[in-house]
PyMOL CGO cylinders between C-alpha atoms (Angstrom):
from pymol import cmd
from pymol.cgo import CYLINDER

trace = [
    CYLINDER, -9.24, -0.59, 4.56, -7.91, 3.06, 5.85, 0.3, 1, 1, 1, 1, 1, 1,
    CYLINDER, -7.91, 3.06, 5.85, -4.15, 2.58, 6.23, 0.3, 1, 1, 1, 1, 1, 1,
    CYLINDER, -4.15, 2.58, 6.23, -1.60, 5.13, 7.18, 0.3, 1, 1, 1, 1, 1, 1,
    CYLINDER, -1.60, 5.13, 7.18, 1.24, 4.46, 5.05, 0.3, 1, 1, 1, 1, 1, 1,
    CYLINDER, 1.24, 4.46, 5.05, 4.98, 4.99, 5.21, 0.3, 1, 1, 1, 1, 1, 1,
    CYLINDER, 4.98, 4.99, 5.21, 7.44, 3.85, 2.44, 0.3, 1, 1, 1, 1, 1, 1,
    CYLINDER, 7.44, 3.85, 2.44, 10.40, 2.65, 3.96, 0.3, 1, 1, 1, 1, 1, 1,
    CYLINDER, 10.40, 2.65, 3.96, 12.77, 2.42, 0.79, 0.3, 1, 1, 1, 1, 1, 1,
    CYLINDER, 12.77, 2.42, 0.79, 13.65, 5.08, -1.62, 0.3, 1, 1, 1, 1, 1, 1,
    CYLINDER, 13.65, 5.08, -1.62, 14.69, 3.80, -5.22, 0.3, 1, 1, 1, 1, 1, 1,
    CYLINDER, 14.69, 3.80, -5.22, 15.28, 0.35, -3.45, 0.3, 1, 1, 1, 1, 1, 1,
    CYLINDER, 15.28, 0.35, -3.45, 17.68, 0.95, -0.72, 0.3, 1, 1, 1, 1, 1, 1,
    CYLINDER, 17.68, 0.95, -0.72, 15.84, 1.03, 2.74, 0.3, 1, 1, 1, 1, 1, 1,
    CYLINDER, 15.84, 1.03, 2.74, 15.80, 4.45, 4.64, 0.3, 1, 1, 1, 1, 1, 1,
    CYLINDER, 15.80, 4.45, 4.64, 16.83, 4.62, 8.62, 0.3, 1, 1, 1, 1, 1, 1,
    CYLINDER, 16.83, 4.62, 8.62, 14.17, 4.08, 10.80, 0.3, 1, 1, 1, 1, 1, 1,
    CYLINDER, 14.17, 4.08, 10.80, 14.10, 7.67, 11.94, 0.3, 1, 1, 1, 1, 1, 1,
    CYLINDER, 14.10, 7.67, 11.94, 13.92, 9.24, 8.57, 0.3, 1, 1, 1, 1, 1, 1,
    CYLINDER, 13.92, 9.24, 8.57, 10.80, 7.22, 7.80, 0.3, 1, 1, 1, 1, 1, 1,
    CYLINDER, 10.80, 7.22, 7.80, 8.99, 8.58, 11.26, 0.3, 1, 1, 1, 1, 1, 1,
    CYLINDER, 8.99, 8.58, 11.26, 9.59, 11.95, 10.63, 0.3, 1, 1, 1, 1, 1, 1,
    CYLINDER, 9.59, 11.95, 10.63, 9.07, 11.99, 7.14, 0.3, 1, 1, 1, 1, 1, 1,
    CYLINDER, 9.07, 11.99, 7.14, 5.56, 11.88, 4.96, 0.3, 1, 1, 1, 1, 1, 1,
    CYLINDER, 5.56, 11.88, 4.96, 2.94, 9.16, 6.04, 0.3, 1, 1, 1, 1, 1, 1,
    CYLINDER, 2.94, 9.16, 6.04, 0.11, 8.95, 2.87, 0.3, 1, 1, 1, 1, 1, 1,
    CYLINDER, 0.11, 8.95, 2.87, -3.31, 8.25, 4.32, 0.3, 1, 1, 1, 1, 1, 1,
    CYLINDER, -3.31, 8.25, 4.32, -5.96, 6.50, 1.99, 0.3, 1, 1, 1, 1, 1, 1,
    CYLINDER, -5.96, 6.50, 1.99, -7.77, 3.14, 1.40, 0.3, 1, 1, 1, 1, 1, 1,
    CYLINDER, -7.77, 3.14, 1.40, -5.64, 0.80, 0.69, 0.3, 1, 1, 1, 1, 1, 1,
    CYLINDER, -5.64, 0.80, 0.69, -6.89, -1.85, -2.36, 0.3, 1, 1, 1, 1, 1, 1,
    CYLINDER, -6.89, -1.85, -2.36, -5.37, -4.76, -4.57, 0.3, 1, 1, 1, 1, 1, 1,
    CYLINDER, -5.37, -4.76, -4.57, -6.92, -5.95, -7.64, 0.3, 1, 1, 1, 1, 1, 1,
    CYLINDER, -6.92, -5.95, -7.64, -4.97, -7.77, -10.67, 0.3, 1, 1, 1, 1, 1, 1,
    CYLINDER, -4.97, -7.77, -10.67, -3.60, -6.47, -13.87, 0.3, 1, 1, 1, 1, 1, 1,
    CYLINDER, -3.60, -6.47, -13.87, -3.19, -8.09, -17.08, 0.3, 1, 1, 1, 1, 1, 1,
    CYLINDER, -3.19, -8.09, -17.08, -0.59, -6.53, -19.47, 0.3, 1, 1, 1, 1, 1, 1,
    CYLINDER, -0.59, -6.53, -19.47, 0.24, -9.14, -22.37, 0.3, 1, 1, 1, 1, 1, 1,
    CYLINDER, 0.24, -9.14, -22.37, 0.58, -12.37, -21.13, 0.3, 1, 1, 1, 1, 1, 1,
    CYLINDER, 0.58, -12.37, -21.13, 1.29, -12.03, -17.92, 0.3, 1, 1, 1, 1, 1, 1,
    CYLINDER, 1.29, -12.03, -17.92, -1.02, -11.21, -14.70, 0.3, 1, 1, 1, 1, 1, 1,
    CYLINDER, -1.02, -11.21, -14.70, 0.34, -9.36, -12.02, 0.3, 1, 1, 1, 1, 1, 1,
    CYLINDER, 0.34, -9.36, -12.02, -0.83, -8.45, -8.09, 0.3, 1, 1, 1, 1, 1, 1,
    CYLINDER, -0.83, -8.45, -8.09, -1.02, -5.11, -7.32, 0.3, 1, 1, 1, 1, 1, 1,
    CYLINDER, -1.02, -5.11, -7.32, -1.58, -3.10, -4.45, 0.3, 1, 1, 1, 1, 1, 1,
    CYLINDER, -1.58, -3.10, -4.45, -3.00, 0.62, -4.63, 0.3, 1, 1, 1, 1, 1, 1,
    CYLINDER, -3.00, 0.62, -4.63, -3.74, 3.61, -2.45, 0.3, 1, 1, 1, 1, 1, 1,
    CYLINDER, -3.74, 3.61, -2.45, -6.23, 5.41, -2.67, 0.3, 1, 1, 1, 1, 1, 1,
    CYLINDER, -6.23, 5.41, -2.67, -7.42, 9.04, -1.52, 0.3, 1, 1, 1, 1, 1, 1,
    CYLINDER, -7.42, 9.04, -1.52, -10.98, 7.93, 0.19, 0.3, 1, 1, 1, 1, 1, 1,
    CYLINDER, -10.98, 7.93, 0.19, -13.68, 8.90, -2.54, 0.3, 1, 1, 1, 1, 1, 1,
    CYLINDER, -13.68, 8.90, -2.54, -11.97, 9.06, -5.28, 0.3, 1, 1, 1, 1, 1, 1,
    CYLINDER, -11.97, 9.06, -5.28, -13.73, 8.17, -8.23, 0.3, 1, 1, 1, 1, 1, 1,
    CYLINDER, -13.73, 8.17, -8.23, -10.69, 8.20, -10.54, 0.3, 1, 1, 1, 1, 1, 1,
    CYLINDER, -10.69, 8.20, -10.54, -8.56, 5.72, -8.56, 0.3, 1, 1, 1, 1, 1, 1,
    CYLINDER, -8.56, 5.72, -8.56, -5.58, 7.68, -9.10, 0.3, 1, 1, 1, 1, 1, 1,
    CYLINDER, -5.58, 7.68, -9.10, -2.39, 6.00, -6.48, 0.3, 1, 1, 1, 1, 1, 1,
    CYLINDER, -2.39, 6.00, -6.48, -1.72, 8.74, -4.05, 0.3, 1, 1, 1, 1, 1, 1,
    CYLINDER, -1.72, 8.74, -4.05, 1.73, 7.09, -4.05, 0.3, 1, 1, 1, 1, 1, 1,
    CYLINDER, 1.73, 7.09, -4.05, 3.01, 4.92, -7.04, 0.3, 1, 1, 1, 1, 1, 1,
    CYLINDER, 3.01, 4.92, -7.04, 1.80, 1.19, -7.12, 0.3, 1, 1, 1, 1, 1, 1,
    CYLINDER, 1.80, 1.19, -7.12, 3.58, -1.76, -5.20, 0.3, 1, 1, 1, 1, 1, 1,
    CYLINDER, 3.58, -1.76, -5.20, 3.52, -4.95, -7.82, 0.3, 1, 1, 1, 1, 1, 1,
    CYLINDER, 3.52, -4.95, -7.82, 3.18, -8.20, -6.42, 0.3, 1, 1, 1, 1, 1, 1,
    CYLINDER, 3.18, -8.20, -6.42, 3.26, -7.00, -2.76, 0.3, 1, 1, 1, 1, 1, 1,
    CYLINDER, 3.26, -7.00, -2.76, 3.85, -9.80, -0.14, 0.3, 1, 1, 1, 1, 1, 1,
    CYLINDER, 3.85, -9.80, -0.14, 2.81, -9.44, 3.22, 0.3, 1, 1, 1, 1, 1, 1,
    CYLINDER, 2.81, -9.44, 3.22, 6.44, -9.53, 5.37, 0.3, 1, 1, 1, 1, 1, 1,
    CYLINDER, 6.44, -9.53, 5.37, 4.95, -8.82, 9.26, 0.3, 1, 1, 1, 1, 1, 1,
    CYLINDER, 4.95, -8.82, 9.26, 1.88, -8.26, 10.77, 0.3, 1, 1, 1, 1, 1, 1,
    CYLINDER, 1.88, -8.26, 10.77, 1.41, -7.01, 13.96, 0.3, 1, 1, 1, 1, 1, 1,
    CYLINDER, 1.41, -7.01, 13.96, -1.15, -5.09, 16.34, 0.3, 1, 1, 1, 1, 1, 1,
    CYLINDER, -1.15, -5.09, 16.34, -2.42, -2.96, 13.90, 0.3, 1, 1, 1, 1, 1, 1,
    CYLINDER, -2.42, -2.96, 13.90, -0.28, -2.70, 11.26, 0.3, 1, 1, 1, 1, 1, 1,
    CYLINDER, -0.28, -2.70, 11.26, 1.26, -5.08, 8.76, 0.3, 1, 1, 1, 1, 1, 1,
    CYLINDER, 1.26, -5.08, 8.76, 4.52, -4.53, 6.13, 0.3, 1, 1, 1, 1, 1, 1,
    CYLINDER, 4.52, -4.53, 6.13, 3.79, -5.41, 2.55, 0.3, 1, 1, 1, 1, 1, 1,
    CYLINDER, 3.79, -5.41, 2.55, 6.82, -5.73, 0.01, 0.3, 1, 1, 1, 1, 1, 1,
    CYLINDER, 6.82, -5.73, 0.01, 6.98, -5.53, -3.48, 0.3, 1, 1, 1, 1, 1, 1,
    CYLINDER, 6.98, -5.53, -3.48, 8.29, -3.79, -6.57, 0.3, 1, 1, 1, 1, 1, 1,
    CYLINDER, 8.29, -3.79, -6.57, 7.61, 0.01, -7.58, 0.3, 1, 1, 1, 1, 1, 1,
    CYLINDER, 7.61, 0.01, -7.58, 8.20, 1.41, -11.24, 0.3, 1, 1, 1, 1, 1, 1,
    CYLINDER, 8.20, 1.41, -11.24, 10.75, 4.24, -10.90, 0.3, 1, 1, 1, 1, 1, 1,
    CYLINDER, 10.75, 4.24, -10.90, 8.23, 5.76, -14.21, 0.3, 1, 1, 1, 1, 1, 1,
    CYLINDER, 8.23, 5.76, -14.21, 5.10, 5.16, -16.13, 0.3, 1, 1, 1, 1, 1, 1,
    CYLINDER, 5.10, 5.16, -16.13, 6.89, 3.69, -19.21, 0.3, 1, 1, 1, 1, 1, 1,
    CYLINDER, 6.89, 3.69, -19.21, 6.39, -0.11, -19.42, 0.3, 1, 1, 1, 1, 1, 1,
    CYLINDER, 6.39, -0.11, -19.42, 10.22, -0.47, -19.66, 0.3, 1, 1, 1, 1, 1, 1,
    CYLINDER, 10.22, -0.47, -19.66, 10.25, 1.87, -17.00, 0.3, 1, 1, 1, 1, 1, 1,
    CYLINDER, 10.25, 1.87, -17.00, 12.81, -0.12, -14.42, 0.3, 1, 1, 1, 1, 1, 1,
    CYLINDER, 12.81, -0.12, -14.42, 11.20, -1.48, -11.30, 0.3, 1, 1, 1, 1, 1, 1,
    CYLINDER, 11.20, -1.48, -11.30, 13.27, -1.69, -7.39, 0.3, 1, 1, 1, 1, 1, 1,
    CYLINDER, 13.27, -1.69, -7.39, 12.09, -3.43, -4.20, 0.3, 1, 1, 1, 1, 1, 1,
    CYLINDER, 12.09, -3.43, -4.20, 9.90, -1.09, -2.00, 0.3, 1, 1, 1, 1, 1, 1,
    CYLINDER, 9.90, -1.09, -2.00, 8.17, -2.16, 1.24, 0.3, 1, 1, 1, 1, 1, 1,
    CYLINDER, 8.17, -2.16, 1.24, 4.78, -0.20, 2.87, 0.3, 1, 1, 1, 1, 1, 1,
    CYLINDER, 4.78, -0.20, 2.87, 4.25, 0.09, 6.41, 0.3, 1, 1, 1, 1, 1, 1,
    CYLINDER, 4.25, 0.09, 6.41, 0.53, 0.16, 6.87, 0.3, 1, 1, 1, 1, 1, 1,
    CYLINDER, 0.53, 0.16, 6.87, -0.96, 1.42, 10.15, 0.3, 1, 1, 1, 1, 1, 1,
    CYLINDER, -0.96, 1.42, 10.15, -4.58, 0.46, 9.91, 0.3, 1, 1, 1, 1, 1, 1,
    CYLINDER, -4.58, 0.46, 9.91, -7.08, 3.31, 10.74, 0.3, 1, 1, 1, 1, 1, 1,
    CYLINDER, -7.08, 3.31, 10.74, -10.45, 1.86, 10.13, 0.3, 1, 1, 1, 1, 1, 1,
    CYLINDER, -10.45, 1.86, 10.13, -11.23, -1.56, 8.47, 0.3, 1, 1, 1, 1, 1, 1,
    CYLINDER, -11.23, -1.56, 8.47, -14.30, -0.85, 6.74, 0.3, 1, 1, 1, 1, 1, 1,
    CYLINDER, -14.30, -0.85, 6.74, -15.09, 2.00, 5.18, 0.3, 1, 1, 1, 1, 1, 1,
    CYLINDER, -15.09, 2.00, 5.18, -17.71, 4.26, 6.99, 0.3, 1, 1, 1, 1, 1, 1,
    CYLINDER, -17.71, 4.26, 6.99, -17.05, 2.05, 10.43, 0.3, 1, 1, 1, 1, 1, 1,
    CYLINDER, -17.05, 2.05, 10.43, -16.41, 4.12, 13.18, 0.3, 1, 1, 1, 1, 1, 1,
    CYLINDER, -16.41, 4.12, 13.18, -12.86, 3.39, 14.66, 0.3, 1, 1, 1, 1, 1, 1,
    CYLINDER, -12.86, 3.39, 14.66, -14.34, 3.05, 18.30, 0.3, 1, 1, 1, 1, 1, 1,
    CYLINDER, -14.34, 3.05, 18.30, -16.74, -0.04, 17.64, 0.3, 1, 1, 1, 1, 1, 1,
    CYLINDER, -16.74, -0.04, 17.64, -14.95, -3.41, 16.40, 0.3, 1, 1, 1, 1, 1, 1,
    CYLINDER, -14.95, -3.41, 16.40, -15.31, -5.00, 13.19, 0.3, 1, 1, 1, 1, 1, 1,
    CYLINDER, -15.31, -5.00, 13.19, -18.40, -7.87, 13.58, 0.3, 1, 1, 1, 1, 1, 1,
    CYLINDER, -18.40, -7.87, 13.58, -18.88, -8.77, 10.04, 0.3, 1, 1, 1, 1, 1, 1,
    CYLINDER, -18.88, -8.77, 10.04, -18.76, -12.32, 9.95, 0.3, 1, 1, 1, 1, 1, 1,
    CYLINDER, -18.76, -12.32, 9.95, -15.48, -14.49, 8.18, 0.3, 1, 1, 1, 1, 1, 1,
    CYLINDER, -15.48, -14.49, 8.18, -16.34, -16.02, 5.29, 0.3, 1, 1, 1, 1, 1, 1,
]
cmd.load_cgo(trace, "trace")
């Protein structure tokens, strides 16, 4: 889906409320798929710049995101980040606001979504 997305923690401590409205929102598809490194399997949520072939993040991965609120419109998904791209790179709690701007891609934003729940 096309979220706007704010980060409302920076290295794990959570940011006042008015430095996260008037600072950069990161607009993109957002996407979750799972990753296997060694043994383990992890959840991990990804945005991505719409069309991008590469799949490179436009902002750095959340790990096992959890879904915190939902509301009209948006929803608030928390999880870890990796501070770096080493695997011992350290990991803090980071939570994404996520305004939804279009649930399917190519769907105009004016007509609803009437693809049938399965």
């Amino acid at each position: 889906m096309l979220c706007r997305v704010y980060l409302l923690r920076r290295r794990g401590s959570r940011l006042p409320w008015r430095e996260i409205v008037n600072g950069t929102a990161h607009e993109g598809e957002l996407r979750t798929h799972y990753l296997t490194l060694a043994s383990a399997r992890y959840f991990v949520a990804s945005l991505l710049a719409p069309g991008d072939a590469l799949c490179r993040p436009l902002v750095p991965e959340l790990w096992e995101p959890a879904l915190v609120s939902a509301g009209n419109g948006f929803l608030v998904l928390r999880g870890y980040e990796r501070l770096g791209t080493a695997q011992e790179a350290p990991a803090v709690v980071q939570e994404w606001r996520c305004e939804v701007l279009r649930s399917r891609p190519g769907a105009s934003s004016d007509t609803p979504d009437t693809t049938p729940a399965t």
